[in-house]
C-alpha positions in Angstrom: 0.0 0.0 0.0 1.4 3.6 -0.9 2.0 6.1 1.7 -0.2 9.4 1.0 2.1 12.4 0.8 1.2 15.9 1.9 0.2 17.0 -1.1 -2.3 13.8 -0.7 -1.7 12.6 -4.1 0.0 8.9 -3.8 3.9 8.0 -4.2 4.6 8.1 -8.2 6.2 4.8 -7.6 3.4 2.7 -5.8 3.2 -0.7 -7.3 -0.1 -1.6 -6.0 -3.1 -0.4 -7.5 -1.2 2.0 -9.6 -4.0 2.0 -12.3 -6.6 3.0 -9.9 -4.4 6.0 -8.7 -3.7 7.0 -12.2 -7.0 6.7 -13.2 -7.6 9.2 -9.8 -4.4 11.4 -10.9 -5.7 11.7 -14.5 -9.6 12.8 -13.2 -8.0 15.4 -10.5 -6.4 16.8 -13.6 -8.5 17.0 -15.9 -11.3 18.3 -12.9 -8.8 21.3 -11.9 -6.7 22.1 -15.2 -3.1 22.0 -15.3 -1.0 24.7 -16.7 2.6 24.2 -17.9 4.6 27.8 -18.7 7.9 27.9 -20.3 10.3 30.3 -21.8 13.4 29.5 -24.2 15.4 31.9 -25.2 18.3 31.5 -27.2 21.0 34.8 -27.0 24.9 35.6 -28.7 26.4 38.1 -27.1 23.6 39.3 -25.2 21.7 39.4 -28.8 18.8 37.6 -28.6 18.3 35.6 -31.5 15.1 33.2 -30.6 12.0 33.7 -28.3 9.7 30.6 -27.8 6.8 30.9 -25.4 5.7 27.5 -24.6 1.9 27.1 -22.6 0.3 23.9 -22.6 -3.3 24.1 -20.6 -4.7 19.7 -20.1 -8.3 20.1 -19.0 -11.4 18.1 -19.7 -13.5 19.8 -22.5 -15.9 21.3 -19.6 -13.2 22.7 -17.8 -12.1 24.2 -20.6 -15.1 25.8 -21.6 -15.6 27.1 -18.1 -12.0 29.0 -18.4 -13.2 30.3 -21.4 -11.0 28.0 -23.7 -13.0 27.2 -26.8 -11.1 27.6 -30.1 -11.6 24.5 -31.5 -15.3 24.9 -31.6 -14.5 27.6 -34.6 -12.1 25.9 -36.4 -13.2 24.2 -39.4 -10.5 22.1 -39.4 -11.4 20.6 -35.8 -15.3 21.5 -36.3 -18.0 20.4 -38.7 -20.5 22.9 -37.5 -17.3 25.6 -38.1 -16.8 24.2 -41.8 -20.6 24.1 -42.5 -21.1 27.9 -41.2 -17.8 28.5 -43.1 -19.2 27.7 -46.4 -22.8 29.1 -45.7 -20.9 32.4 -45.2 -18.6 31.8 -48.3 -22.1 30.8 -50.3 -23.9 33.9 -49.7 -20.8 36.0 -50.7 -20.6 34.1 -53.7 -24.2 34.7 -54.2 -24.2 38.4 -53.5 -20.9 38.9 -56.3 -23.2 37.1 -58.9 -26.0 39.2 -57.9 -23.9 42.5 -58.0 -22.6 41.3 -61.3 -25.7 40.3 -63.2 -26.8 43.9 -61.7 -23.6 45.5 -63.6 -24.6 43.4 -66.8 -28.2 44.4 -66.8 
């Protein structure tokens, strides 16, 4: 049996019923939110060359929501209701061109 630590989350290196805490790890992640920060930045001669600002954000889809995460609902590469309102919008700018045109014509 693993020993609770302070932080009450079990030893990483508990062998029984290491599933069942992951399992427990994994849903008090994905609950809360974890966010990972990070900086690298790559100088010569105190010139800085390269800035890379790294932020990774693991949450369930609801927590996500709740923090006001939501991109991927607008992406029509991730979304099919993005893609279909995508080309509705693209459709009746298409349409009004025509319209404008045969307007030009007439």
């Amino acid at each position: 049996m693993s020993t609770p630590r302070p932080s009450g989350l079990p030893s990483p290196y508990a062998s029984e019923g290491s599933s069942a805490n992951l399992a427990d790890i994994l849903e008090r992640v994905l609950d809360k939110g974890v966010v990972i920060a990070g900086d690298i930045k790559i100088n010569l001669l105190d010139i800085e060359l390269l800035t890379i600002k790294l932020r990774l954000v693991v949450a369930s889809v609801d927590r996500a929501k709740e923090m006001g995460i939501d991109w991927w609902e607008s992406d029509p590469a991730l979304s099919t209701r993005a893609r279909s309102d995508e080309l509705a919008r693209e459709n009746a700018d298409l349409q009004r061109r025509i319209a404008e045109l045969e307007g030009r014509t007439a």
